[in-house]
Backbone as a ProteinNet text record, in pm:
[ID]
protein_1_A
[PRIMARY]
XXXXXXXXXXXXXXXXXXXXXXXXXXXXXXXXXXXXXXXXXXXXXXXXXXXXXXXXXXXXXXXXXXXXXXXXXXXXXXXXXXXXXXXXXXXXXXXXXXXXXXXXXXXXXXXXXXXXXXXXXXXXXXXXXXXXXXXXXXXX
[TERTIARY]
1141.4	1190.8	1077.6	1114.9	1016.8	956.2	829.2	754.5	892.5	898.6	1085.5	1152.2	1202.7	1328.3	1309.5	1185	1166.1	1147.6	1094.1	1014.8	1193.5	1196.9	1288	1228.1	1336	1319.1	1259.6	1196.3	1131.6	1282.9	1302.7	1446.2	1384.8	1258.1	1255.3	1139.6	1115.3	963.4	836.1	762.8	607.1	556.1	413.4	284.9	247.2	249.3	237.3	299.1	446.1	506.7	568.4	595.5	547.9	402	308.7	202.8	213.8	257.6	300.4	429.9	521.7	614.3	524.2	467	385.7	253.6	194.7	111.8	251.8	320	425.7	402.7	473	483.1	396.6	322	140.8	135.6	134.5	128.5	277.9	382.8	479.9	452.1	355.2	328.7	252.9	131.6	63.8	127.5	224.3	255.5	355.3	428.4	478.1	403.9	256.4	129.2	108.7	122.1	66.6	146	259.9	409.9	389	401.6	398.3	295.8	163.7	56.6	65.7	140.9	102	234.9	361.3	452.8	411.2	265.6	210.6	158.9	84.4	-7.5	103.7	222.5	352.1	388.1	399.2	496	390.9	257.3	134.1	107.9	81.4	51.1	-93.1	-126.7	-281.9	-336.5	-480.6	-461.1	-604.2	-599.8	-717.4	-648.6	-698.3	-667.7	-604.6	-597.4	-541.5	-464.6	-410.9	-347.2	-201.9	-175.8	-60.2	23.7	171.6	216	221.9	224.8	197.7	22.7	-92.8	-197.3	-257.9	-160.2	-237.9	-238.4	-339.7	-284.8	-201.3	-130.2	-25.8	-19.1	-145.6	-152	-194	-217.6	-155.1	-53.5	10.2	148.1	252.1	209.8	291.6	263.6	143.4	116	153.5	100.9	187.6	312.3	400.3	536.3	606.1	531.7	593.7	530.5	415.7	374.1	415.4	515.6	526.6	709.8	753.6	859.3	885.7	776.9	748.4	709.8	624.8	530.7	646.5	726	856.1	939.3	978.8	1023.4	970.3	889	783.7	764.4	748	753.8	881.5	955.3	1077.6	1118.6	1098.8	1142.9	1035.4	917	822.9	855.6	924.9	926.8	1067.2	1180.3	1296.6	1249.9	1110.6	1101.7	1172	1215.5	1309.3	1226.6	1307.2	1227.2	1151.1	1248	1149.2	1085	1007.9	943.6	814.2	742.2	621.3	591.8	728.7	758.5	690	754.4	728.7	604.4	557.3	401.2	286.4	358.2	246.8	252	391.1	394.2	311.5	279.8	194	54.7	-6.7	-126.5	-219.3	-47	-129.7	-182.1	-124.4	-105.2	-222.8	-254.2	-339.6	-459.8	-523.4	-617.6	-620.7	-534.4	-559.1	-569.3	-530	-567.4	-771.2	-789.1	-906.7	-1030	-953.7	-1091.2	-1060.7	-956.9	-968.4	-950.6	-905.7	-974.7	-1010.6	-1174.4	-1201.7	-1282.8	-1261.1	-1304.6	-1203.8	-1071.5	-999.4	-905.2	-894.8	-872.9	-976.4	-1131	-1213.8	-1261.5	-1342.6	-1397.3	-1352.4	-1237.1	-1187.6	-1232.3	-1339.8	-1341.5	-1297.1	-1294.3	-1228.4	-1070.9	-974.4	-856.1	-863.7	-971.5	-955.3	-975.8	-1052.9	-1044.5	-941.4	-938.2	-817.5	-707.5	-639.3	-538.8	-549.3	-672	-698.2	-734.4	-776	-760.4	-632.8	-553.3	-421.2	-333.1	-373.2	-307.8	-351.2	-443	-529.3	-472.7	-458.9	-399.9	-277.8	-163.4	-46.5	-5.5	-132.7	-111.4	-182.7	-268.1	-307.4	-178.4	-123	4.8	107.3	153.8	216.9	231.4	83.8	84	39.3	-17.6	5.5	118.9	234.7	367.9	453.6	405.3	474.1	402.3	288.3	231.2	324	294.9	390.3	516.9	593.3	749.2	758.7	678.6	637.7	614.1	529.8	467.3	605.3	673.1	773.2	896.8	930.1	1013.9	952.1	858.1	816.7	860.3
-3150.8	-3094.7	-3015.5	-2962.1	-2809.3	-2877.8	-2823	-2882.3	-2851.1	-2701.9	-2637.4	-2708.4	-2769.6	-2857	-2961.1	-3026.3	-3200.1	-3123.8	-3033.6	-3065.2	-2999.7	-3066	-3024.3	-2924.6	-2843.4	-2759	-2835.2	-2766.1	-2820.7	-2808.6	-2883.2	-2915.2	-2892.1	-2899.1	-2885.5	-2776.9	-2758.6	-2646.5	-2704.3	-2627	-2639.8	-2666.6	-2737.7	-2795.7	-2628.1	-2530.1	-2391.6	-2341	-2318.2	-2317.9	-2379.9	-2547.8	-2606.1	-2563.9	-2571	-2503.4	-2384.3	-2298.2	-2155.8	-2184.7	-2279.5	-2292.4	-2299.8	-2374.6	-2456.6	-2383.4	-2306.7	-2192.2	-2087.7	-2030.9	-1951.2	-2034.5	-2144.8	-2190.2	-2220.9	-2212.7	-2246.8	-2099.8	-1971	-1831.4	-1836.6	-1890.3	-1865.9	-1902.8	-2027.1	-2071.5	-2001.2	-1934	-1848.2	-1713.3	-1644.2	-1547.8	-1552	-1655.3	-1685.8	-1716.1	-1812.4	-1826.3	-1676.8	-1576.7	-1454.2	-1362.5	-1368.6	-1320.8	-1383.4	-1481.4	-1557.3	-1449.6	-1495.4	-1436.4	-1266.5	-1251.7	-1043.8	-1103.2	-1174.3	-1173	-1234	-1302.9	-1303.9	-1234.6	-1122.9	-1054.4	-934.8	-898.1	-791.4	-849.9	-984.1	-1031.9	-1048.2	-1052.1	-1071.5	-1213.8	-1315.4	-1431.2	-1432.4	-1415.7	-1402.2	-1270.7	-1316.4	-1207.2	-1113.8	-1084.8	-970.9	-812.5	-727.3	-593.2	-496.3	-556.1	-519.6	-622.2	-733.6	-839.8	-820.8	-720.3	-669.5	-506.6	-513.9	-424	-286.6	-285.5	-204.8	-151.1	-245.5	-169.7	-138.3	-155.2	-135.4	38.1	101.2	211.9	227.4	356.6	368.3	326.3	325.4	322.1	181	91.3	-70.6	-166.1	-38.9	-32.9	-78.5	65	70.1	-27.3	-45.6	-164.4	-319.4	-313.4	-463	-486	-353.8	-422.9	-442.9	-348	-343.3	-469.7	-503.3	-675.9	-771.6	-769.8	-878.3	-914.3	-819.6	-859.6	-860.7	-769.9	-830.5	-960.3	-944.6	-1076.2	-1238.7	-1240.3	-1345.2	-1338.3	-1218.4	-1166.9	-1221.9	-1190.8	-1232.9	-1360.9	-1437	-1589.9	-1684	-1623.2	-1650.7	-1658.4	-1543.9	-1497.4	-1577	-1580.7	-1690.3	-1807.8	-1841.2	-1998	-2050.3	-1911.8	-1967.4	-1963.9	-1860.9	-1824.9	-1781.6	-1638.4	-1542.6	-1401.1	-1309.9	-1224.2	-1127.5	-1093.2	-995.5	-1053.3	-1171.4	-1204.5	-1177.9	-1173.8	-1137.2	-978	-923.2	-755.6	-730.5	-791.2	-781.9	-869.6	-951.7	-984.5	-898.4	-831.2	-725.6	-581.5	-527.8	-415.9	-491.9	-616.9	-685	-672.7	-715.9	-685.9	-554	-465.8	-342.5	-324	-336.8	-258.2	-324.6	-475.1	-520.6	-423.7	-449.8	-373.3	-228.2	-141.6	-24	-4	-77.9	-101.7	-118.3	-286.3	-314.7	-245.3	-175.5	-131.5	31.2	67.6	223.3	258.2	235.5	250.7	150.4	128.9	53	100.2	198.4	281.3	269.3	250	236.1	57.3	-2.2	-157.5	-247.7	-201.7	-287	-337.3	-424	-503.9	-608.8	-623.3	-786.6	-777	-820.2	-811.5	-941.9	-1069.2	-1141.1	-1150.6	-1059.4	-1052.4	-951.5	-914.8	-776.9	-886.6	-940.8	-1042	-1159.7	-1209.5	-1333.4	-1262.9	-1145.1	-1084.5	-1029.4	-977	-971.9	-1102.5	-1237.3	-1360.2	-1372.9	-1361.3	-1452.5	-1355.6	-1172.5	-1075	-1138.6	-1215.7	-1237.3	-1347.3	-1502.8	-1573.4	-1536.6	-1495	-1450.8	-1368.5	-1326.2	-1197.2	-1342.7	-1425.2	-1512.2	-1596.3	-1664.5	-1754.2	-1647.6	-1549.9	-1477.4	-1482.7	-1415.1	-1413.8	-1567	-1641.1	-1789.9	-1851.2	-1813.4	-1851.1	-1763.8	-1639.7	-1532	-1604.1	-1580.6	-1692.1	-1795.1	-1909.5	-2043.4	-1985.8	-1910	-1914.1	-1825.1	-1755.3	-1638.1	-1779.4	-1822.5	-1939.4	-2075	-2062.3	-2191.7	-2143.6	-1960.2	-1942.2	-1932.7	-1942.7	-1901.7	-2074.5
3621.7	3498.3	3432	3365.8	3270.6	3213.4	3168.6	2946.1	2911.3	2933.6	2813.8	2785.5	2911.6	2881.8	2843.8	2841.3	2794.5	2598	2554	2431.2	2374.1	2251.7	2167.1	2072.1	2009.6	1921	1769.9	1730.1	1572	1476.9	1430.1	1359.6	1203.1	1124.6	983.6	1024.3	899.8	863	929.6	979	993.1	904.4	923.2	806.4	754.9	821.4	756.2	667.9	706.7	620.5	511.2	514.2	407.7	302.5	396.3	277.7	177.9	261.7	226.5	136.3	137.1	-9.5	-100.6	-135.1	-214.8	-297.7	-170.7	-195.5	-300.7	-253.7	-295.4	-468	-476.2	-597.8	-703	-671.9	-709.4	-792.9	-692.2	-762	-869.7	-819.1	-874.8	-1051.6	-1057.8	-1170.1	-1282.1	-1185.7	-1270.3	-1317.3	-1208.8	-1288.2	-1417.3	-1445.4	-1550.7	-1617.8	-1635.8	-1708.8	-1768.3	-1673.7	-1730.6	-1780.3	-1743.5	-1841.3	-1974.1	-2017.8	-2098.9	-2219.8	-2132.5	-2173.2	-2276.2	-2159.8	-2164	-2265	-2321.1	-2438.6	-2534.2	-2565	-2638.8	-2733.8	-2641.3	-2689.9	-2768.3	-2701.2	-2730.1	-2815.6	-2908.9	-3025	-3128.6	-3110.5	-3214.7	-3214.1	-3177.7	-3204	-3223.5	-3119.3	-3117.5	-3239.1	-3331.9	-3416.4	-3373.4	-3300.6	-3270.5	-3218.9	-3302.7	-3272.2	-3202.4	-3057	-2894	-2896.2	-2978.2	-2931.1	-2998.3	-3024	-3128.3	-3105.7	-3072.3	-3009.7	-3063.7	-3209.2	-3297	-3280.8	-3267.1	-3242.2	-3160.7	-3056.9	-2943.6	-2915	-2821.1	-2723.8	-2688.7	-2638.6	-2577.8	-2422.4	-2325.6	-2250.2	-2258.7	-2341.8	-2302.3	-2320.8	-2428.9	-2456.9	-2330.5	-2244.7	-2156.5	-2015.1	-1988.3	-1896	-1911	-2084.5	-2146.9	-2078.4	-2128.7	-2149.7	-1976.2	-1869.4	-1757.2	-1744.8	-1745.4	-1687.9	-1762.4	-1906.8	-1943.6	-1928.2	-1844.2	-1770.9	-1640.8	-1534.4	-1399.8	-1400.6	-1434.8	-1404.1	-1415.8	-1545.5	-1480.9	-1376.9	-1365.2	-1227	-1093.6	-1102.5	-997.7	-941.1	-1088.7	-1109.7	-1040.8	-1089.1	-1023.4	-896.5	-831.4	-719	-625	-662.1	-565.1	-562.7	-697	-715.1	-629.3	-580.7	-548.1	-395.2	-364.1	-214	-190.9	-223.5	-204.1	-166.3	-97.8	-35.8	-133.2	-244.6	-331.3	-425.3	-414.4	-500.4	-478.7	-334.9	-338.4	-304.3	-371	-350.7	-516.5	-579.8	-734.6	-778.7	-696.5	-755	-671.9	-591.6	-531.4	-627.4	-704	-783.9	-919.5	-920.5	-1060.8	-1063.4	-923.3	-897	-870.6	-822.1	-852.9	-917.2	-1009.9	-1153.6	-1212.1	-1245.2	-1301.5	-1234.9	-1065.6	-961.6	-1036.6	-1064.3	-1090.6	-1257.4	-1312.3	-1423.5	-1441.8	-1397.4	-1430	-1298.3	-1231.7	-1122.7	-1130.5	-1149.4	-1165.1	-1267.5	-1400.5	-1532.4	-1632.3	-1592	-1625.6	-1804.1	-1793.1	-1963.3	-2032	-2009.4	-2065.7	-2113.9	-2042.3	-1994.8	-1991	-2010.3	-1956	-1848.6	-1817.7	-1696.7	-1637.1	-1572.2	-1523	-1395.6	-1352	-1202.5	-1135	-1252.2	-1149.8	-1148.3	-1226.9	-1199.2	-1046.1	-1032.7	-918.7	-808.9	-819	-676.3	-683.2	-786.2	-786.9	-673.9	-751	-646.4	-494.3	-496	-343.5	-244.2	-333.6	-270.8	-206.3	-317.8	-321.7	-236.8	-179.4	-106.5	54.6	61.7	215.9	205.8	126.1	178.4	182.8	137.8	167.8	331.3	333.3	481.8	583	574.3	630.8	678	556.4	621.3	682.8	624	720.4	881.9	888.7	1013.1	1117.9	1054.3	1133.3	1184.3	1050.4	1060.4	1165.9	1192.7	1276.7	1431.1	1432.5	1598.5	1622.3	1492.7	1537.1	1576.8	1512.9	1555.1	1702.3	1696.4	1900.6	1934.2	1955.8	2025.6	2051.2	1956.7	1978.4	2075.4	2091.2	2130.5	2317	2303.7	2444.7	2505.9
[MASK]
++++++++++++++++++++++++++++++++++++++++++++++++++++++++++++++++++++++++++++++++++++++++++++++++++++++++++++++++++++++++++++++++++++++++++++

């Protein structure tokens, strides 16, 4: 008789992809942390200068308000593990990335929002592709 035919098919999720929910939900948490955040700063709670929708720039005007309704979006859609959710936390990170690394005269200096997201872009492309091996590898 075969290995083939003796080993059965994996009937639940991999330790990968279990991780990778979890990972998923983990980001799913923060980007609602940061929705939250960026509808903070759009309703005035916080009282500093830039922290208020009326005083802000126009051009954080307009980044505010697109990230402070992606970014739940986002939240969501990771947290259900649904396909466009890490479609819409990748249009979030752009935006933050081109925000704090390509105008940075204008937005300031976040360099560790610039790497947080390119962490969290490599582990994402990391489990990806582990999870794409395991499932080639199981069909062989």
């Amino acid at each position: 008789m075969s290995e083939r035919a003796v080993r059965s098919p994996a009937i639940g999720p991999t330790v990968a992809e279990s991780t990778f929910a979890w990972f998923l939900r983990i980001i799913a948490t923060y980007c609602l942390l940061f929705g939250v955040l960026y509808w903070i700063r759009l309703i005035g709670l916080y009282d500093e200068p830039l922290w208020r929708f009326d005083t802000m720039p126009v051009y954080w005007q307009v980044t505010a308000v697109i990230l402070a309704v992606f970014y739940p979006f986002a939240g969501i859609g990771l947290w259900m593990l649904a396909s466009w959710g890490p479609v819409i936390w990748f249009i979030c990170a752009a935006t933050e990335v081109t925000m704090y690394a390509g105008f940075p005269d204008l937005f300031g200096h976040r360099f560790a929002i610039v790497v947080s997201h390119a962490f969290v872009a490599l582990l994402y492309i990391a489990f990806r592709v582990v999870i794409f091996f395991q499932k080639r590898q199981a069909k062989i």
